[in-house]
N, C-alpha and C positions, 0 to 999 in steps of 0.2 A: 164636673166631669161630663155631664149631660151636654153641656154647652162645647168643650172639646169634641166631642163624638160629634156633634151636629156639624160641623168646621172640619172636621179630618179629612176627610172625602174630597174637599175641593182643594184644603192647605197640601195633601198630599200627591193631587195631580200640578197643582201649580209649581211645587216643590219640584217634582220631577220633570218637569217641562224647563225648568231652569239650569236644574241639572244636568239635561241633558247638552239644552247649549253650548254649557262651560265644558261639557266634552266634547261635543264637534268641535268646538272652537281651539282647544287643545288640541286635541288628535289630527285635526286641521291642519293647526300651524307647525307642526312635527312633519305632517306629509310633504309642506308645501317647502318648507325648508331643510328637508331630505331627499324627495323628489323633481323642485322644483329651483329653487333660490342657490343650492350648494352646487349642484351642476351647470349652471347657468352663469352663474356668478363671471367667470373668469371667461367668459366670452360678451360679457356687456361691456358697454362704453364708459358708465358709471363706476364707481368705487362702492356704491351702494351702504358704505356706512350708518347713513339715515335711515336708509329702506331696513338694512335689519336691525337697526337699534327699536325703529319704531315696532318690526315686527314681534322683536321678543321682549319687548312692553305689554302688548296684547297677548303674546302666549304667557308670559308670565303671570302679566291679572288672569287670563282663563284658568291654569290650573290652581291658583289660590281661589279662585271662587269654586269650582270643580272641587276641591278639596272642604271648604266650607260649607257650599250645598250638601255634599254628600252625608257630611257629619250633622245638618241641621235635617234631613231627614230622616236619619237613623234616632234621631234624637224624637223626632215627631212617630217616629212607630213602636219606637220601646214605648212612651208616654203613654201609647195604647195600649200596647199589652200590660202595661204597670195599673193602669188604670180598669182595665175590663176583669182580667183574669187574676189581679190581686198579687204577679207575680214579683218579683224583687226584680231590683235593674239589674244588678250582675246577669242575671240567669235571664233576662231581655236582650240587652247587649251583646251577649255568648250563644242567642240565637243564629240560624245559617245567614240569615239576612244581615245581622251586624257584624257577624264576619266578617263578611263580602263589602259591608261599607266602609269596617276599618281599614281594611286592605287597598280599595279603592282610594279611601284619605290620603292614605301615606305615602302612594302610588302620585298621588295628585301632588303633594307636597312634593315628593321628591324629584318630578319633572320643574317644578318652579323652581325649586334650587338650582337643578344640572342648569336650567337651559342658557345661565348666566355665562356662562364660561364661551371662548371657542371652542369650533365646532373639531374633532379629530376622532379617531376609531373609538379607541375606549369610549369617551362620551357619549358618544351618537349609539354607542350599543348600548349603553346604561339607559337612554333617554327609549332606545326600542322596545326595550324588555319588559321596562316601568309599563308603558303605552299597552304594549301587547299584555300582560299581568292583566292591570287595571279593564282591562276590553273581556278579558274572558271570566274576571267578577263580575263584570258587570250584567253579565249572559245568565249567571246565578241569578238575580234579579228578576228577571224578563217569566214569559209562561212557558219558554221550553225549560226551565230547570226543574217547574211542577208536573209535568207530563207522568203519569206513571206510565209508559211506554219506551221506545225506544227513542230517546231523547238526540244522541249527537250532531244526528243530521239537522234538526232545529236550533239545538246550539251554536252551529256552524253559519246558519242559514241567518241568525239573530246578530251573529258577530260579526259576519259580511255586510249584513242590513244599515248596521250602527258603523262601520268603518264607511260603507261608500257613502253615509249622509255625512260624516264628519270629513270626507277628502272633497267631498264638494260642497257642502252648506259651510262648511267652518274652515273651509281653503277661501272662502270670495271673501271675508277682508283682508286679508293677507295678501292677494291676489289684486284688490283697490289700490293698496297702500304701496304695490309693486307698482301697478302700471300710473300714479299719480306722483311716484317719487322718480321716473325715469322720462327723459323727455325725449329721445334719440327713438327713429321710430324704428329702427331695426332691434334694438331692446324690447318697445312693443308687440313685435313680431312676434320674438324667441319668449317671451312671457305668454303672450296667447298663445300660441299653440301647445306649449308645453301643457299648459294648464289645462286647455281644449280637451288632449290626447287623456289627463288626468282625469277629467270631471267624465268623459263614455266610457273608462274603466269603471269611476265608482256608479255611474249610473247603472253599467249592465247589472254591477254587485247588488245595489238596492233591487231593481227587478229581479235579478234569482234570487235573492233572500224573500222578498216580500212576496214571490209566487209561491216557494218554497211554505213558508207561513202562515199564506190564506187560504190555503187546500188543505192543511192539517188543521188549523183553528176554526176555519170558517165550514167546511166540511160537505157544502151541499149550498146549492141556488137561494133555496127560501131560505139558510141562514143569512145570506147576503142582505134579504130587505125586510126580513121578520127579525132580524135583533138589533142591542144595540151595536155590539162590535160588528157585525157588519156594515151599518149606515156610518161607522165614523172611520170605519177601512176606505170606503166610497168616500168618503171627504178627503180622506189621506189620496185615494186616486186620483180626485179632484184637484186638487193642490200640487200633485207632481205632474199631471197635464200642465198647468200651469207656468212651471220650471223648466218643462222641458220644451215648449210653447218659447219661454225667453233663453233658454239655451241654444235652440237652434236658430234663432237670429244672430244669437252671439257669435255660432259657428259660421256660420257663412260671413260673416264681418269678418271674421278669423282668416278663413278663407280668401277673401277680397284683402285685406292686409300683407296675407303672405304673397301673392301673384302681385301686389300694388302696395310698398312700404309709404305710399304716401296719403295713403285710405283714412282718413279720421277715426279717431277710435272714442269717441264723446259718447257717442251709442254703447258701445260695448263698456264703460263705467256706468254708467245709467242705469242700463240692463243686470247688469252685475248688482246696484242697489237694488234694484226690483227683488232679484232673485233672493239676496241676504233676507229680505222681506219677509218673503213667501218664503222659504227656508226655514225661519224662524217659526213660525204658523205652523208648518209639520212640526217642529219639534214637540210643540203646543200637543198638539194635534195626538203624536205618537205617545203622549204623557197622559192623554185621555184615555187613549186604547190599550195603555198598558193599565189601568183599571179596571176596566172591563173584565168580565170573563169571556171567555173564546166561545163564540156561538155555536159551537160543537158540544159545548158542554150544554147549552140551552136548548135539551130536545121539550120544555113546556113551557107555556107562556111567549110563544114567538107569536109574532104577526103574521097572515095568510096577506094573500094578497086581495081578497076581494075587502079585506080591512081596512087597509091602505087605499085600494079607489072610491071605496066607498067618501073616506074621510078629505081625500083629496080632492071627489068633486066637487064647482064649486058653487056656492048658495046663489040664490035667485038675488039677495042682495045684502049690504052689510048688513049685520049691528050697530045701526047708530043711536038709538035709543038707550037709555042704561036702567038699569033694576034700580027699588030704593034700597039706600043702604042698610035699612030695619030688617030688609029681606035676607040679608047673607047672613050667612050659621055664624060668624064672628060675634056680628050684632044680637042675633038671638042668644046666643048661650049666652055674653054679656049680659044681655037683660034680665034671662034668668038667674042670672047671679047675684047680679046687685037684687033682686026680688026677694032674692031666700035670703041674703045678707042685710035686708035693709035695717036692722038692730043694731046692728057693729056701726062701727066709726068708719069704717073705708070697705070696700067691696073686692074681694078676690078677681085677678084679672082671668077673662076666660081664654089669653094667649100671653105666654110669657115667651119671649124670644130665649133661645138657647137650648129650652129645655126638649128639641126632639120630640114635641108631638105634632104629629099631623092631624088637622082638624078635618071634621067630615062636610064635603062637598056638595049641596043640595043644585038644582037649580040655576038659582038666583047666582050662585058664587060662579057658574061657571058662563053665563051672559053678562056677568060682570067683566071677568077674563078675555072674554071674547069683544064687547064692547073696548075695553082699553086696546086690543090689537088693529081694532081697527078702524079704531078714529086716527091709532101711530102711522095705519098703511094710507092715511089720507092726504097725512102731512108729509110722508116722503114721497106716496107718488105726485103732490104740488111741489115739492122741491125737484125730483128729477125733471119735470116736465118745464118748468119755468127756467133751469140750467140750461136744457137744451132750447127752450125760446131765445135766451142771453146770445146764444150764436149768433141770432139774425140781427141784419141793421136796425129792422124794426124794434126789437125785442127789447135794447137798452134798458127798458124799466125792469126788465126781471134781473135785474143784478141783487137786487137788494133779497132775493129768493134766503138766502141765511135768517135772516128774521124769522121765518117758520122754525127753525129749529130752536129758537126759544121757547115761542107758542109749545111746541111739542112735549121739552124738556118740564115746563110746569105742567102741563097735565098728564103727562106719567111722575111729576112727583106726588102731586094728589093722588093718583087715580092708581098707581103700580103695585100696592102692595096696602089692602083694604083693612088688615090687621092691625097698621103701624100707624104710627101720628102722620099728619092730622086727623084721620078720617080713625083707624081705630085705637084701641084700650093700650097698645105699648107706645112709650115714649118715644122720641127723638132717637135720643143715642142709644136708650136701651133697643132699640129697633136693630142697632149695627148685630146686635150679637147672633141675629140670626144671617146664615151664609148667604139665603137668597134674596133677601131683604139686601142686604151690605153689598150684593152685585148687581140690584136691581138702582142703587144711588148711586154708583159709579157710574155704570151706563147713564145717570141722566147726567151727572155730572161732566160726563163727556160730550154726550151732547148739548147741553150748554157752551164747553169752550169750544169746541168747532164750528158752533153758529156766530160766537161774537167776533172771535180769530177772522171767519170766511166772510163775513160781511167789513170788516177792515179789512180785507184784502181786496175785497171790489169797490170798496172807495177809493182805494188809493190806487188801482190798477197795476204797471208793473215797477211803481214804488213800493211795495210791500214789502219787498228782502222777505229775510228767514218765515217770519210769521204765515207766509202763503205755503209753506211746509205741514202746518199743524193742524188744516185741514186732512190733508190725504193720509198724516201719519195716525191722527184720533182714528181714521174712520176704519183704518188696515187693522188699529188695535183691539177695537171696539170687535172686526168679526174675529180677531186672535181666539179675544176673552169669550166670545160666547160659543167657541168649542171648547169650553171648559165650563160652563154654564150649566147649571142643574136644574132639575123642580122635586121640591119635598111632595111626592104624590105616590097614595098607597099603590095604585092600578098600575102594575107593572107595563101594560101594554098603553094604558092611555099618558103613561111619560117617553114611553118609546114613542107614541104618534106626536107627540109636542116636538120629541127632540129632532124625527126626521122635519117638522117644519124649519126648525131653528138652525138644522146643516145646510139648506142650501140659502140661507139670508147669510150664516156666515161667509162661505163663499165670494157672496156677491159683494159681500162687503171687504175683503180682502181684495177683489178684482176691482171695487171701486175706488176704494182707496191709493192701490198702487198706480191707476191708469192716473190716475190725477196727478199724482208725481211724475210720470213721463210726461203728461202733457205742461208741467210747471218746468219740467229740467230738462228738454229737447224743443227740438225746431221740425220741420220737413213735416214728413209725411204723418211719423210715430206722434208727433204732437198732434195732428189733426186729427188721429183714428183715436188716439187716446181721449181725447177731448168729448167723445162723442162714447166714449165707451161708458163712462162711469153716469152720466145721469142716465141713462138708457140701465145700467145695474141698480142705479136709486130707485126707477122705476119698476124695476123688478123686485125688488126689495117690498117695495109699497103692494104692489100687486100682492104677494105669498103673504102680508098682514092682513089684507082684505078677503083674503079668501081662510084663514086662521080659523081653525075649531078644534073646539073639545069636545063635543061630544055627538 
């Protein structure tokens, strides 16, 4: 159980981050093919058979996952209350929350069923009701249903929020799959604009819901950069600059289309991946902040802000030297253990992964922490900097620049997590059982295959195919996952000062990741700025490791 409880926390933001997709994506392709595909239909040049067989493929896997998510997290929160409070599952499950998720299920289910049939009144009203039902459980869920206050207008505000991301995050493959199965550019025309006119309705909705939101939860300026829901509402703004950043290039392509049917539209599918992208990262993102508590409710324990400059100035120079490892509290309570044990046959370890203790922090543990970040900010600011050399005629030899990211990937395997093998007392895989341990091997694992991937890709230049994808896709994933990223750390305020470092690398790393995909899947202009954008974010990246503290 102890080992459960330590996992819940991220199983059940990740859970929900999934879940959420398979409802944009759902709610999505309902929109897009009620608003968009049924009205349109009978003035294209196509018969479109393909387009919508293909689409209600993907609406039908979305609501079977939507349906299966929902029940694999209702199932992960009874587990806790079963497990904490000793209660029986019936009387778990018959909680408001599994209510709300069985409802949801069934709701999910029975759009995957309907949506097989042709489209006619009856249907399409069964198919609304389901949507709308399922939309306003789901509001049960969220923090306006716990409000003791005057809730509607939040619940209003929460269900416009989740509709205008799901008409436009989870209408753009639907919308892919329309403008790459129709070839006729006056079809491309009536598709983009339709969709255009779709995505400023649901954009205004997310802004009045999410202003709506962050004035009742967030409540006041200093909650905005003293808590955590605040700095991860600010990554959430971050990310929908971003969106709106590739929407308004799309619109004016739109624009340039409709006055000019003969305008290329290769940018506006591109941009449209982009944005599925970064789309997906809010959801992420929105799956974080709905764990949180509302920094309304955190009137102690926030950060001031002379807190935050103080911690953000930055040092006269790294940490490159490192502490010995006898020095870290891991090592010494060790020692003392096996000291008092040395009669027995085998020594109690003095960290057992799973079991939810946090050990105490001297020193030494936290120039340990700090040295690891910033030998990481050494190796990407020489990887951004030698990517941007790669441009010049001169520069040819920095192609090989991906080899650092091996170098890198073995010394955060040693060096990431001073508890676990090889350096400390838990095993290998017993190591996985702790959350942060088990996210801290992934990321190197990641970085490992986008270095061996991106340096076969610069050997073979633009023979690469697919595999020159798996760079820019690791690296958008890599900042996904670390808005869902934790640290087991008692000081409420000094995991909030780690976490504001670690929101704007994610960021960067979403921004670097995706600019590397336009500059792999475009020409002109967008390839050239893109080219130039993502090591110029590697660089930034390295910078905020180098400047990295705890205390």
């Amino acid at each position: 159980m102890y080992l459960f409880l330590d996992i819940f926390g991220y199983l059940s933001v990740v859970l929900r981050g999934l879940t959420l997709i398979a409802q944009s994506f759902t709610l999505g392709g309902l929109a897009f093919q009620m608003l968009l595909w049924g009205p349109l239909q009978p003035k294209l040049s196509v018969g479109g058979l393909v387009i919508e067989e293909r689409c209600r493929t993907l609406l039908r896997f979305s609501a079977f996952a939507w349906a299966l998510l929902t029940i694999a997290s209702l199932a992960l929160d009874a587990a806790a209350l079963v497990g904490t409070l000793q209660l029986p599952w019936s009387e778990a499950v018959s909680a408001d929350f599994g209510r709300a998720d069985l409802v949801i299920a069934a709701c999910a289910l029975g759009l995957a069923v309907l949506v097989n049939g042709p489209a006619h009144r009856v249907r399409s009203a069964a198919l609304l009701a389901l949507s709308l039902l399922a939309l306003a459980m789901q509001t049960r869920l969220t923090h306006a249903a716990s409000r003791p206050d005057l809730r509607w207008p939040l619940l209003l505000s929460d269900a416009g929020h989740m509709l205008g991301a799901s008409v436009w995050i989870g209408g753009l493959p639907y919308f892919l799959i329309a403008l790459n199965g129709c070839k006729a550019a006056d079809d491309w025309r009536l598709i983009a604009r339709r969709y255009s006119l779709m995505s400023m309705a649901a954009v205004a909705a997310i802004v009045a819901g999410g202003l709506v939101m962050a004035i009742n939860y967030i409540g006041s300026i200093d909650a905005i950069y003293g808590t955590a829901y605040g700095v991860m509402t600010l990554a959430k703004v971050g990310l929908l600059l971003m969106l709106l950043t590739l929407g308004a290039g799309n619109y004016f392509l739109v624009e340039r289309l409709r006055r000019d049917p003969s305008t290329p539209i290769l940018r506006l599918k591109r941009f449209a991946e982009v944005e599925i992208g970064i789309g997906l990262t809010v959801l992420l993102a929105a799956a974080s902040l709905t764990s949180l508590p509302p920094g309304v409710d955190l009137a102690h324990d926030r950060l001031n802000w002379q807190e935050i400059v103080e911690r953000a100035i930055p040092q006269s120079l790294p940490r490159l030297t490192s502490p010995d490892y006898d020095k870290l509290t891991v090592a010494q309570l060790q020692a003392k253990i096996t000291l008092a044990d040395a009669g027995r046959a085998s020594a109690q370890a003095a960290y057992i992964p799973g079991e939810g203790t946090i050990l105490p922090r001297n020193a030494e543990d936290i120039a340990w922490s700090e040295y690891n970040h910033h030998w990481a900010g050494v190796f990407v600011v020489l990887i951004g900097l030698l990517a941007l050399i790669e441009h010049f005629r001169w520069g040819r030899w920095a192609r090989h620049w991906p080899l650092l990211f091996l170098g890198m990937a073995a010394f955060l395997f040693f060096r990431a997590d001073e508890q676990a093998w090889p350096l400390g007392p838990a095993g290998f895989f017993e190591s996985f059982r702790d959350p942060e341990v088990a996210q801290h091997r992934i990321f190197v694992l990641l970085i490992a295959v986008f270095g061996l991937f991106e340096w076969r890709v610069r050997l073979r230049g633009s023979n690469a195919g697919p595999a020159a994808l798996v760079f820019p896709l690791t690296t958008a994933l890599g900042g996904a996952l670390l808005l869902t990223h934790s640290h087991a750390i008692a000081n409420i305020k000094d995991q909030l000062l780690i976490e504001m470092s670690h929101t704007p690398l994610a960021l960067c790393g979403v921004a670097a990741g995706w600019a590397r995909w336009l500059e792999l899947r475009l020409d002109g202009r967008v390839h050239r700025v893109a080219a130039w954008i993502w090591p110029v974010a590697f660089v930034l990246v390295g910078l905020i490791l180098l400047d990295y503290r705890e205390a």
